[in-house]
mmCIF file of the C-alpha atoms, coordinates in Angstrom:
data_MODEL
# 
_entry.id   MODEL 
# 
loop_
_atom_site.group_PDB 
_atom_site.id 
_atom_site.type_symbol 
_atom_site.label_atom_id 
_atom_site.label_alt_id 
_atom_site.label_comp_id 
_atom_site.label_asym_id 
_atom_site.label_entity_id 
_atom_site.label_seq_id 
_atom_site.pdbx_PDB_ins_code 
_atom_site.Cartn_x 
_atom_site.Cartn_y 
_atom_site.Cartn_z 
_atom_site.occupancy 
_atom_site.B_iso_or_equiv 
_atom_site.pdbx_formal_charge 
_atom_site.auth_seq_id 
_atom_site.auth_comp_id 
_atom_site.auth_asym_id 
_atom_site.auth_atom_id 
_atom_site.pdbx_PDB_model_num 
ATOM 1   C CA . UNK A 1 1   ? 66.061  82.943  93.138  1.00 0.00 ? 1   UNK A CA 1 
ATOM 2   C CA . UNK A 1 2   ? 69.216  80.695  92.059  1.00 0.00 ? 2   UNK A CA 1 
ATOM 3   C CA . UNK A 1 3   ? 71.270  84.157  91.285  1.00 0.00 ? 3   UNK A CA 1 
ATOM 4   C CA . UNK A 1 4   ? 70.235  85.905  94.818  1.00 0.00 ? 4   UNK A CA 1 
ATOM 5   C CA . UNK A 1 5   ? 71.153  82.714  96.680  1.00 0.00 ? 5   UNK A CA 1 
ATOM 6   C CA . UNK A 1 6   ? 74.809  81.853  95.236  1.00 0.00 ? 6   UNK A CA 1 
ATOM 7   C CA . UNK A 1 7   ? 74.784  86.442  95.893  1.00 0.00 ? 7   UNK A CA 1 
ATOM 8   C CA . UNK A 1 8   ? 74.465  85.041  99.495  1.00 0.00 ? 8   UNK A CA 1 
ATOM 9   C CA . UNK A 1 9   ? 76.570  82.547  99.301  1.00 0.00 ? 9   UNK A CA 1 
ATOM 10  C CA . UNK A 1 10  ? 79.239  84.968  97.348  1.00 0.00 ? 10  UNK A CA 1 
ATOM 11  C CA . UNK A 1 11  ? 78.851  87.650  100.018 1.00 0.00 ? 11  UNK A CA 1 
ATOM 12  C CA . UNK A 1 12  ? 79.612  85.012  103.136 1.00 0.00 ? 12  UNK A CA 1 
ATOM 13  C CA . UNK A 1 13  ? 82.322  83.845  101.546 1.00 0.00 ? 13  UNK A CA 1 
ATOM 14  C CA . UNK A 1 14  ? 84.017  87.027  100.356 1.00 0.00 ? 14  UNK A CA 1 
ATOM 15  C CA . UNK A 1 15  ? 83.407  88.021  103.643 1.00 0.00 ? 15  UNK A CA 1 
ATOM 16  C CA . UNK A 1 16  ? 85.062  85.168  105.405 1.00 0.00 ? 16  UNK A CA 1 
ATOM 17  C CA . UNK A 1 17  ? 87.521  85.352  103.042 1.00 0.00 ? 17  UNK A CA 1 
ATOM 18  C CA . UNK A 1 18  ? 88.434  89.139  103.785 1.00 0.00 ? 18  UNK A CA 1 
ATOM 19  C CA . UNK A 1 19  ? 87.805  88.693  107.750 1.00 0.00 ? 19  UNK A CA 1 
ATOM 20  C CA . UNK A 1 20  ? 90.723  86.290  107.919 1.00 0.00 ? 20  UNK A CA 1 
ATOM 21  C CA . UNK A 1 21  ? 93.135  87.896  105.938 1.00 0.00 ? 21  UNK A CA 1 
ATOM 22  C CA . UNK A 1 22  ? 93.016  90.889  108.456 1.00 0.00 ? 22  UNK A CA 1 
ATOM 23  C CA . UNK A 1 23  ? 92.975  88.542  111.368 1.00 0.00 ? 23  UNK A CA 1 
ATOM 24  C CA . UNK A 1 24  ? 96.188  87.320  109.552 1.00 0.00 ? 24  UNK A CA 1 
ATOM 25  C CA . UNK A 1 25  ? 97.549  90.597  109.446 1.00 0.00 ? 25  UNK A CA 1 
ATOM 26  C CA . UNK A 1 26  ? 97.035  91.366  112.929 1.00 0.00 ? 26  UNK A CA 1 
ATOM 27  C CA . UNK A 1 27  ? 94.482  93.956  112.229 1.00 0.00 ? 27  UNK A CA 1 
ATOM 28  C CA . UNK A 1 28  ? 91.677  94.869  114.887 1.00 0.00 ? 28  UNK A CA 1 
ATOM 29  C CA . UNK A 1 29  ? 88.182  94.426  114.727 1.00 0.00 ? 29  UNK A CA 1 
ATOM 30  C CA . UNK A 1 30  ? 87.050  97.440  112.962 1.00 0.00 ? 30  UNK A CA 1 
ATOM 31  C CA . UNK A 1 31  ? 90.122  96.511  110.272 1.00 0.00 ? 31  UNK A CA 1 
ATOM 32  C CA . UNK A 1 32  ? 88.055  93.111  110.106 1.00 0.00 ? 32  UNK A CA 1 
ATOM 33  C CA . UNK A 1 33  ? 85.553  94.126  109.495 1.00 0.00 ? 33  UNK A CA 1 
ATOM 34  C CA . UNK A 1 34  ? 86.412  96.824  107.115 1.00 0.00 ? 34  UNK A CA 1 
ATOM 35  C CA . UNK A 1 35  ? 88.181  93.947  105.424 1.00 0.00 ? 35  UNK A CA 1 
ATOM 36  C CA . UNK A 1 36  ? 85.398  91.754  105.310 1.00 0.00 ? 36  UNK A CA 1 
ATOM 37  C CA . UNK A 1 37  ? 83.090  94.241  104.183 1.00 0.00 ? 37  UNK A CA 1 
ATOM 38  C CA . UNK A 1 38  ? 85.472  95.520  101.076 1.00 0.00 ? 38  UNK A CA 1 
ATOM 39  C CA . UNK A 1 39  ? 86.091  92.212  99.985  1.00 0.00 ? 39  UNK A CA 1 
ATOM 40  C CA . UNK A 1 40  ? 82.216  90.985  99.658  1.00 0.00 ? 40  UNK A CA 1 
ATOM 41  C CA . UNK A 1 41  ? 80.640  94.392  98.448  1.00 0.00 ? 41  UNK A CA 1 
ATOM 42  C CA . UNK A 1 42  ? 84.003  96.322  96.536  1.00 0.00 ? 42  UNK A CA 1 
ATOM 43  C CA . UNK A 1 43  ? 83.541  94.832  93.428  1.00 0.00 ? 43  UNK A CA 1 
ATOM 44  C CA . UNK A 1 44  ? 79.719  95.345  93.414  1.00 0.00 ? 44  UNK A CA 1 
ATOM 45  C CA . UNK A 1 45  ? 80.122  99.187  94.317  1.00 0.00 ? 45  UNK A CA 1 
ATOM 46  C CA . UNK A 1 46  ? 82.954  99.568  91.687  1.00 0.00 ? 46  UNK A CA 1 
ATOM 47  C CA . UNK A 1 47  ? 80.105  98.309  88.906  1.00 0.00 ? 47  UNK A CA 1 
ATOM 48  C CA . UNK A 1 48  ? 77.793  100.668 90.059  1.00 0.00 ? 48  UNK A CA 1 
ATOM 49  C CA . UNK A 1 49  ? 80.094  103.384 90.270  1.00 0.00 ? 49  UNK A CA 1 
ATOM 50  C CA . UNK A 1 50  ? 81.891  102.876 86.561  1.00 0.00 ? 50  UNK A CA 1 
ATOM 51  C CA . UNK A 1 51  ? 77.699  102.466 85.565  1.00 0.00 ? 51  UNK A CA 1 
ATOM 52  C CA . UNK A 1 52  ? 76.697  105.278 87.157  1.00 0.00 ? 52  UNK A CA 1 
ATOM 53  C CA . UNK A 1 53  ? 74.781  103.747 89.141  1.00 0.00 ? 53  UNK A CA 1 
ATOM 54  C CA . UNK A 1 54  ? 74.629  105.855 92.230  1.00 0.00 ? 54  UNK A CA 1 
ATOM 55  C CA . UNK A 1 55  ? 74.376  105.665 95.145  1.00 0.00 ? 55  UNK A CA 1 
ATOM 56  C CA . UNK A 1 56  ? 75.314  101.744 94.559  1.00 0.00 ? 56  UNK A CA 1 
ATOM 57  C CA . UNK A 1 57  ? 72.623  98.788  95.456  1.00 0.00 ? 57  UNK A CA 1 
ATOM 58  C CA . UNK A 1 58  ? 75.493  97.464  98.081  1.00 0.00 ? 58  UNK A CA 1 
ATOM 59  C CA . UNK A 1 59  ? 75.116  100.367 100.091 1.00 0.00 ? 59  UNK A CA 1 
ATOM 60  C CA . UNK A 1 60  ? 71.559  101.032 99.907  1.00 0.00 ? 60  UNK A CA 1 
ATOM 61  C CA . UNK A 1 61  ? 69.772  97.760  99.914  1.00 0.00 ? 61  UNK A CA 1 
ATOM 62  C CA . UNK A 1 62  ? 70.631  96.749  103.924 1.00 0.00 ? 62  UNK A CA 1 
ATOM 63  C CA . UNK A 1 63  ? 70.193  92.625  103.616 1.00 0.00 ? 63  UNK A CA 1 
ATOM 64  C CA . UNK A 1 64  ? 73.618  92.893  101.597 1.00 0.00 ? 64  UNK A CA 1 
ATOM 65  C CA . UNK A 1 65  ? 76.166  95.277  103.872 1.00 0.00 ? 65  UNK A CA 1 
ATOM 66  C CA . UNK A 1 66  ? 74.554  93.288  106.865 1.00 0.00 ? 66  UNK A CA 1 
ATOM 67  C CA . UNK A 1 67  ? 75.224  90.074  105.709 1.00 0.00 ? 67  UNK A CA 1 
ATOM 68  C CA . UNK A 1 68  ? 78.966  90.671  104.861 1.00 0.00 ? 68  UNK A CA 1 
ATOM 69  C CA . UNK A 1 69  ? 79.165  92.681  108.692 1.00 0.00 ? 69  UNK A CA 1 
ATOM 70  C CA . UNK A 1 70  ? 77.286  89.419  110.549 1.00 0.00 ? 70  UNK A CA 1 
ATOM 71  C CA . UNK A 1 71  ? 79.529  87.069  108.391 1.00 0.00 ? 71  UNK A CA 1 
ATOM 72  C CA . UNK A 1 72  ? 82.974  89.401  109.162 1.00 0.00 ? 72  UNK A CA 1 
ATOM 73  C CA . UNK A 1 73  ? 82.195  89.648  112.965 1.00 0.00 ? 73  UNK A CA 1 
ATOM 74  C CA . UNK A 1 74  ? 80.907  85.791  113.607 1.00 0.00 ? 74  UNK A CA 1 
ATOM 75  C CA . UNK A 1 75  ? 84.388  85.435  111.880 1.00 0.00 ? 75  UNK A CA 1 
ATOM 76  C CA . UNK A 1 76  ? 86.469  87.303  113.724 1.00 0.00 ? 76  UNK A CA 1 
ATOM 77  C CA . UNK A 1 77  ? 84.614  85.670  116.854 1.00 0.00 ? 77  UNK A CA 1 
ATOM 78  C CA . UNK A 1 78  ? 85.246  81.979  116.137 1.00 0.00 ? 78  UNK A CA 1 
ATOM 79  C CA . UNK A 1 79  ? 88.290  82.364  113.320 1.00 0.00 ? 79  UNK A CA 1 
ATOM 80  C CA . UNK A 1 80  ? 89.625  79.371  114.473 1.00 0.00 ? 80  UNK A CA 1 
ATOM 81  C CA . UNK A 1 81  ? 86.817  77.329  113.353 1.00 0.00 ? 81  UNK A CA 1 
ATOM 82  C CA . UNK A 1 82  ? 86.845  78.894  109.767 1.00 0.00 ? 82  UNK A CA 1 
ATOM 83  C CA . UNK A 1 83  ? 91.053  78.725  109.757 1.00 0.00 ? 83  UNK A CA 1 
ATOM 84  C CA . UNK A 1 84  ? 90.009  74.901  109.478 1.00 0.00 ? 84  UNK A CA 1 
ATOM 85  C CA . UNK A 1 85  ? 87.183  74.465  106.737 1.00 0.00 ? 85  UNK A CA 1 
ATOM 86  C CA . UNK A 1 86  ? 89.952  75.670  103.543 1.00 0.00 ? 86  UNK A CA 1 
ATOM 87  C CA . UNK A 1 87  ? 87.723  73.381  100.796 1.00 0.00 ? 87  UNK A CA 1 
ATOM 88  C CA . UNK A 1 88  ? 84.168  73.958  101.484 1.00 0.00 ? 88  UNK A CA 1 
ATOM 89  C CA . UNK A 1 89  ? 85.226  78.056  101.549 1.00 0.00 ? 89  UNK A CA 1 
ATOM 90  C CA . UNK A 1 90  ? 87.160  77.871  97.950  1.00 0.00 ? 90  UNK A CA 1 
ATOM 91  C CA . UNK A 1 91  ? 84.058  76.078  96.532  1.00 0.00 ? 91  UNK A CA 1 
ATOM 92  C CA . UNK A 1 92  ? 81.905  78.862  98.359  1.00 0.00 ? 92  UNK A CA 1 
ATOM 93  C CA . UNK A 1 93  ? 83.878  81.355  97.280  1.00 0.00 ? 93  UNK A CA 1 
ATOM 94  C CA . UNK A 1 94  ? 83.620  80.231  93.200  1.00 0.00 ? 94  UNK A CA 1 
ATOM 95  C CA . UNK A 1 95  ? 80.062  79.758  93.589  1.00 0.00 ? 95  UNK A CA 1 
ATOM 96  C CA . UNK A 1 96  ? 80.155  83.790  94.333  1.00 0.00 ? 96  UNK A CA 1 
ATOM 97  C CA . UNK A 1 97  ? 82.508  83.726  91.983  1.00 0.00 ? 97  UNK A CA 1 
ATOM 98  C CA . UNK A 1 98  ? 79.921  83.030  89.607  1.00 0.00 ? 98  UNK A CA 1 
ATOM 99  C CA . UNK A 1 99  ? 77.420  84.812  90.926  1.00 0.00 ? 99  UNK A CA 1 
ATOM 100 C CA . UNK A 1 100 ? 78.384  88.207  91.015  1.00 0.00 ? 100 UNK A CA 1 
ATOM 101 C CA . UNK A 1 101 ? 80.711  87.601  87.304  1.00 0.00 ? 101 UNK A CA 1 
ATOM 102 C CA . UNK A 1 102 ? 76.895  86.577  86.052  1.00 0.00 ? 102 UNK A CA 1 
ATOM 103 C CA . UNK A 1 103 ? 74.877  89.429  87.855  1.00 0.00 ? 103 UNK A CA 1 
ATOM 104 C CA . UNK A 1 104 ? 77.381  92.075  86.992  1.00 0.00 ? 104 UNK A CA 1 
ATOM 105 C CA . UNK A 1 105 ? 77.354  91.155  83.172  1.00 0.00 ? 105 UNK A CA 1 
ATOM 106 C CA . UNK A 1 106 ? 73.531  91.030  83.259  1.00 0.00 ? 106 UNK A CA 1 
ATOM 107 C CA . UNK A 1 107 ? 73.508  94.668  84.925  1.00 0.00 ? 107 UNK A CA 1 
ATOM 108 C CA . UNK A 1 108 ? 75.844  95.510  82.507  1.00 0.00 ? 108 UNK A CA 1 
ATOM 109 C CA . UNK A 1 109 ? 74.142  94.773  79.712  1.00 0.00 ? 109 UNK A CA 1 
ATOM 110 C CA . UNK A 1 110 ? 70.808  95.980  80.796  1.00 0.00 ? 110 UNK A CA 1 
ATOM 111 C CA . UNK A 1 111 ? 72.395  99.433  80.321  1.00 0.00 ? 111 UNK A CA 1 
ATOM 112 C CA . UNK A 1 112 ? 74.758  99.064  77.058  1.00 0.00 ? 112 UNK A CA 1 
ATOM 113 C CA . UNK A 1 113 ? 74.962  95.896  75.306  1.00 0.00 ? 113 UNK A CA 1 
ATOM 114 C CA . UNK A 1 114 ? 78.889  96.652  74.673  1.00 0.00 ? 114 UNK A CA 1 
ATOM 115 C CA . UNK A 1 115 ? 80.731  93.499  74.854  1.00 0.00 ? 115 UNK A CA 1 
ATOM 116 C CA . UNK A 1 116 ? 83.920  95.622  76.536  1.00 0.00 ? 116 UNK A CA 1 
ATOM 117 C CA . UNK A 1 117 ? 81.601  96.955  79.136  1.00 0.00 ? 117 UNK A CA 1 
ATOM 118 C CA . UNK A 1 118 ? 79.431  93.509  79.732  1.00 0.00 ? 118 UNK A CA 1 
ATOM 119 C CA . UNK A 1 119 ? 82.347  91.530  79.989  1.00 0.00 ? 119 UNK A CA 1 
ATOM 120 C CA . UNK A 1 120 ? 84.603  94.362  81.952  1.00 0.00 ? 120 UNK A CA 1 
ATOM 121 C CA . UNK A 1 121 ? 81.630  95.223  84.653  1.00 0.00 ? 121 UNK A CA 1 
ATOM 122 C CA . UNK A 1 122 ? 80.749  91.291  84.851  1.00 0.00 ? 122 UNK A CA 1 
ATOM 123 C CA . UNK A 1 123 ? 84.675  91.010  86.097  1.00 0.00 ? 123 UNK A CA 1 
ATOM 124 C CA . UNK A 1 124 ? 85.187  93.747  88.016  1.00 0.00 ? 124 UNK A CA 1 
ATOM 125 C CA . UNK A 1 125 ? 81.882  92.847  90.145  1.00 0.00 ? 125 UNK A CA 1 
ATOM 126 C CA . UNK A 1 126 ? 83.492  89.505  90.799  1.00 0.00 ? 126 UNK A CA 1 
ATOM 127 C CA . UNK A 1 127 ? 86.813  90.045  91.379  1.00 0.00 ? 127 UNK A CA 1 
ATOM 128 C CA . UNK A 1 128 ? 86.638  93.854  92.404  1.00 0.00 ? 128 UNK A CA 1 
ATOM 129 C CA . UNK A 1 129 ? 86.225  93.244  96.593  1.00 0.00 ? 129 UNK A CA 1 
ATOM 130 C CA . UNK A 1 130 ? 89.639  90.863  96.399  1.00 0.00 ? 130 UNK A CA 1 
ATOM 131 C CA . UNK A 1 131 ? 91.617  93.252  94.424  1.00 0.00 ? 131 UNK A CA 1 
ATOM 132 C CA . UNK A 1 132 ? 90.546  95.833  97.867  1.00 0.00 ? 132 UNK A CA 1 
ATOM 133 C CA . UNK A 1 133 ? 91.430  93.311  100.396 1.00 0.00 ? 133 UNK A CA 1 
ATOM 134 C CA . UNK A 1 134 ? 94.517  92.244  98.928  1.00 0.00 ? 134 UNK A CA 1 
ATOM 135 C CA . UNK A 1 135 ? 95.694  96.287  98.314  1.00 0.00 ? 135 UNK A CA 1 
ATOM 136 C CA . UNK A 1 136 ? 94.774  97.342  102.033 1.00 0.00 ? 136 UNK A CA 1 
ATOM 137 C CA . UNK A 1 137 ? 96.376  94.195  103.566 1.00 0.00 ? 137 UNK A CA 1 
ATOM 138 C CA . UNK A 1 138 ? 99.491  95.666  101.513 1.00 0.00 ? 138 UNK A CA 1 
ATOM 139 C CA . UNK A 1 139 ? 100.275 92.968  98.781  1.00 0.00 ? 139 UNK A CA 1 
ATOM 140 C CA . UNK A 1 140 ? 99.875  92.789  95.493  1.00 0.00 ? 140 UNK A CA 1 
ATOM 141 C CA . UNK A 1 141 ? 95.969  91.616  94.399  1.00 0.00 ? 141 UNK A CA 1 
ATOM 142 C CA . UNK A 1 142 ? 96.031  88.003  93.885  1.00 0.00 ? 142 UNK A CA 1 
ATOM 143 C CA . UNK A 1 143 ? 94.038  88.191  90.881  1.00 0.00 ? 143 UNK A CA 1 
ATOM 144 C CA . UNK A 1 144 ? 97.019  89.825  88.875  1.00 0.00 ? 144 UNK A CA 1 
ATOM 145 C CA . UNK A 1 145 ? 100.031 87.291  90.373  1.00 0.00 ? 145 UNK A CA 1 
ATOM 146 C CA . UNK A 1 146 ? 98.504  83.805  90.097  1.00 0.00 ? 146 UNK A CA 1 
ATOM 147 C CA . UNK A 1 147 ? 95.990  81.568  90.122  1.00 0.00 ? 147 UNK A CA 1 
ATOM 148 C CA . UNK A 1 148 ? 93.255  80.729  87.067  1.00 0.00 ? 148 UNK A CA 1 
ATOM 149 C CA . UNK A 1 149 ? 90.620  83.587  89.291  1.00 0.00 ? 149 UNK A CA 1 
ATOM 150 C CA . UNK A 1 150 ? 89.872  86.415  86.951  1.00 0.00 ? 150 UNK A CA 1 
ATOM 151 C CA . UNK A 1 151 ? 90.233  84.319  83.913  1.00 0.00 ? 151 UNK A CA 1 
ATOM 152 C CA . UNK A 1 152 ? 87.251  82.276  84.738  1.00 0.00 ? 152 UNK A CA 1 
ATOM 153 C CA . UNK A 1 153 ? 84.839  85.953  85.698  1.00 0.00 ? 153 UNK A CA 1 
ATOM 154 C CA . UNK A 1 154 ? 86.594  86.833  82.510  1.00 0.00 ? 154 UNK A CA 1 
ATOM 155 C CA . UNK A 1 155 ? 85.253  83.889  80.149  1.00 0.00 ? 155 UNK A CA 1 
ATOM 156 C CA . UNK A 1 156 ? 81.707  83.754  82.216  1.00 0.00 ? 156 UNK A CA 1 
ATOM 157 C CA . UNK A 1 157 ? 81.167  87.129  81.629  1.00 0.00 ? 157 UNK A CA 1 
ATOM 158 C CA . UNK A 1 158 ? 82.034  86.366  77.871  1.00 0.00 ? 158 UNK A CA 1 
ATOM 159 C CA . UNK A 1 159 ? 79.866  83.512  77.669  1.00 0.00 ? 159 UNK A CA 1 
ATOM 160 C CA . UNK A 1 160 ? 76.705  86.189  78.932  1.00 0.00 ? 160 UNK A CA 1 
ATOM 161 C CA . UNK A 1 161 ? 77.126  88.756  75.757  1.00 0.00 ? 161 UNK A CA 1 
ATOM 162 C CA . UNK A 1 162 ? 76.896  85.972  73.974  1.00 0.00 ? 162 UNK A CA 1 
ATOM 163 C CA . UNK A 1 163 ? 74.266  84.027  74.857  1.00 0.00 ? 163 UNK A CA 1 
ATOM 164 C CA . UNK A 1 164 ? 72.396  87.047  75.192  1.00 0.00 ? 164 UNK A CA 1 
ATOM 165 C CA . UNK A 1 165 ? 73.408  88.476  71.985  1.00 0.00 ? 165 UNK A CA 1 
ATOM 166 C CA . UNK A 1 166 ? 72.203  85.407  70.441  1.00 0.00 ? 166 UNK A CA 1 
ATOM 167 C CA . UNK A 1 167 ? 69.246  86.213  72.010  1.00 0.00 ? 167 UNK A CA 1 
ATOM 168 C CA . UNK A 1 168 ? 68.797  83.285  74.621  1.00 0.00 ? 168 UNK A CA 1 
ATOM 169 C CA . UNK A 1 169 ? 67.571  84.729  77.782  1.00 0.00 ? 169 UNK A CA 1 
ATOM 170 C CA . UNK A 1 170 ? 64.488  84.411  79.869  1.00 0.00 ? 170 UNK A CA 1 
ATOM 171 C CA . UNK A 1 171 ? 67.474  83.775  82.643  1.00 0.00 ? 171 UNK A CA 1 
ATOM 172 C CA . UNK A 1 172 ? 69.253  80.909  80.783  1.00 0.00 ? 172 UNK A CA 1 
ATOM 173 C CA . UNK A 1 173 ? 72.044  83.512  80.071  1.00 0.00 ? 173 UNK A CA 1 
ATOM 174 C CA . UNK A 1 174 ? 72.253  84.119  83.705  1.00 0.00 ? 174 UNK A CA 1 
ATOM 175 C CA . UNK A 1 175 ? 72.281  80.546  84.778  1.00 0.00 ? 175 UNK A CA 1 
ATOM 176 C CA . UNK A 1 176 ? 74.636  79.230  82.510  1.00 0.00 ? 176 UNK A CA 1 
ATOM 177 C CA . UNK A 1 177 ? 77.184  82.145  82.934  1.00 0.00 ? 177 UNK A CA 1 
ATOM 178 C CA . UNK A 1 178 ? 77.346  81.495  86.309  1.00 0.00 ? 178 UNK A CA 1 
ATOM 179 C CA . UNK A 1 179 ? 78.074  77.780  86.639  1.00 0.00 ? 179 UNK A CA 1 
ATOM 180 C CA . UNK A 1 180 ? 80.642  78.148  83.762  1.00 0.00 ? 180 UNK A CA 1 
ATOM 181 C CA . UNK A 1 181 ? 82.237  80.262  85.748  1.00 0.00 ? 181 UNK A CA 1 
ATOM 182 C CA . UNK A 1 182 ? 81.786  78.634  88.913  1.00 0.00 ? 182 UNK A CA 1 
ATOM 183 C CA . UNK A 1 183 ? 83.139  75.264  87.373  1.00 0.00 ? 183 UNK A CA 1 
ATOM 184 C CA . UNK A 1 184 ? 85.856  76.921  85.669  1.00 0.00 ? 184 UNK A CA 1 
ATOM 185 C CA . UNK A 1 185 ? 87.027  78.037  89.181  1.00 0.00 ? 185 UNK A CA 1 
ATOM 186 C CA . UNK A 1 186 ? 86.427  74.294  90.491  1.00 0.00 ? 186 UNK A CA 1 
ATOM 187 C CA . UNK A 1 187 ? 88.578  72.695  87.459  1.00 0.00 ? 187 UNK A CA 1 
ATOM 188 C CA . UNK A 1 188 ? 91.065  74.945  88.106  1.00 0.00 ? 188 UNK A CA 1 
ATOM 189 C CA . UNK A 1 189 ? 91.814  74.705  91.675  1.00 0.00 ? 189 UNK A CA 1 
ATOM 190 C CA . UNK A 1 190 ? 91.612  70.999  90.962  1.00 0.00 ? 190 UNK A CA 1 
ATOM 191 C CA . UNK A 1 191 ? 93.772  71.285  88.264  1.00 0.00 ? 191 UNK A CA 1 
ATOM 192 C CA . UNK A 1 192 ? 96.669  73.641  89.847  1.00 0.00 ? 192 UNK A CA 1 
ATOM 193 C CA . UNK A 1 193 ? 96.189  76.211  86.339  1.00 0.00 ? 193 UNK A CA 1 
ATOM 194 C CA . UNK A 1 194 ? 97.896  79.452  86.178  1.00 0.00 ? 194 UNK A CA 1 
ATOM 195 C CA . UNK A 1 195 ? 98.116  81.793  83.391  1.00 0.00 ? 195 UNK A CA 1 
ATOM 196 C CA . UNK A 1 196 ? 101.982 81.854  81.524  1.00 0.00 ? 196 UNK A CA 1 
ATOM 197 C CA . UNK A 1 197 ? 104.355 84.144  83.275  1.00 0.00 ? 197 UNK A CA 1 
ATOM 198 C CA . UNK A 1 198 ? 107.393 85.941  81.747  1.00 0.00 ? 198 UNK A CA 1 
ATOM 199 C CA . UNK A 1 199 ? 110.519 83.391  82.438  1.00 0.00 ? 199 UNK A CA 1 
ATOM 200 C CA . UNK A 1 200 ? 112.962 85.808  84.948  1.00 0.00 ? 200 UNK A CA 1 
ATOM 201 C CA . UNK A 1 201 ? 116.832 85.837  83.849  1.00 0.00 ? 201 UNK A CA 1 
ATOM 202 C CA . UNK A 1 202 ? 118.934 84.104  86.305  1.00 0.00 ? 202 UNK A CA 1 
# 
């Protein structure tokens, strides 16, 4: 119940999250919500797809693809409301952050207990929809250029494999994946961390 409510909360937020950065752009509505809906369900459908899991649970199961459409258009209808609330959105967003790192390592898992697939799959569920939005608004995916983002879906999904190779589950894997990730996200906007980058010659 935890995991399907931060999915909620991860899907509104995505959502959001891609629904402005096409109102930014200048985009129209369907762009919007095209936008919206890529960024909240992307990463998901990449999992299923590199899984084989076809046709993917974002597309099928309705409550998720309607819930990133209502959030996208209520967006796009009062997106001068949500140009205001910056904070409560971030935290939103890592909380989905979590979410999806934790669900998509779990899925993961549940096929091939691989620790490059568990931890791969857990990452590209939860960073997969901003990598889309970021390459259809034209620029290049924030995930790759700054920002401590992936790194955190990176070490949650990490933490999964090996709680659940250790054999601690009964959702305890789960739960603590995702607020590791969630508060490595937190720390890390607090914090201002970024990864090294290679120093340019002047």
């Amino acid at each position: 119940m935890i995991l399907e409510i931060a999915n909620y909360i991860g899907i509104i937020a995505f959502a959001i999250s891609g629904s402005m950065k096409g109102i930014k752009k200048g985009m129209d509505l369907l762009g919007i919500l095209v936008l919206g809906f890529s960024t909240a369900l992307g990463g998901g459908v990449i999992a299923d797809l590199l899984l084989g899991k076809t046709p993917p649970t974002n597309l099928t199961y309705l409550p998720y693809p309607l819930t990133a459409l209502i959030s996208s258009l209520i967006t796009f209808t009062f997106y001068k409301i949500f140009a205001n609330v910056g904070k409560p959105l971030l935290y939103a967003d890592a909380i989905g952050l979590g979410a999806f790192a934790a669900s998509g390592a779990s899925l993961a898992y549940s096929i091939d207990p691989s620790p490059l697939l568990v931890i791969m799959i857990g990452s590209v569920t939860a960073v997969g929809g901003g990598v889309i939005r970021d390459l259809l608004s034209n620029e290049i995916p924030l995930v790759l250029s700054r920002e401590f983002y992936a790194t955190a879906a990176i070490l949650g999904s990490s933490i999964y494999f090996i709680l659940r190779f250790e054999g601690i589950s009964n959702y305890y894997d789960i739960i603590i994946s995702f607020i590791v990730t969630s508060l490595l996200r937190i720390i890390a906007m607090k914090m201002n961390w970024e990864l090294p980058k290679a120093i340019k010659n002047k």
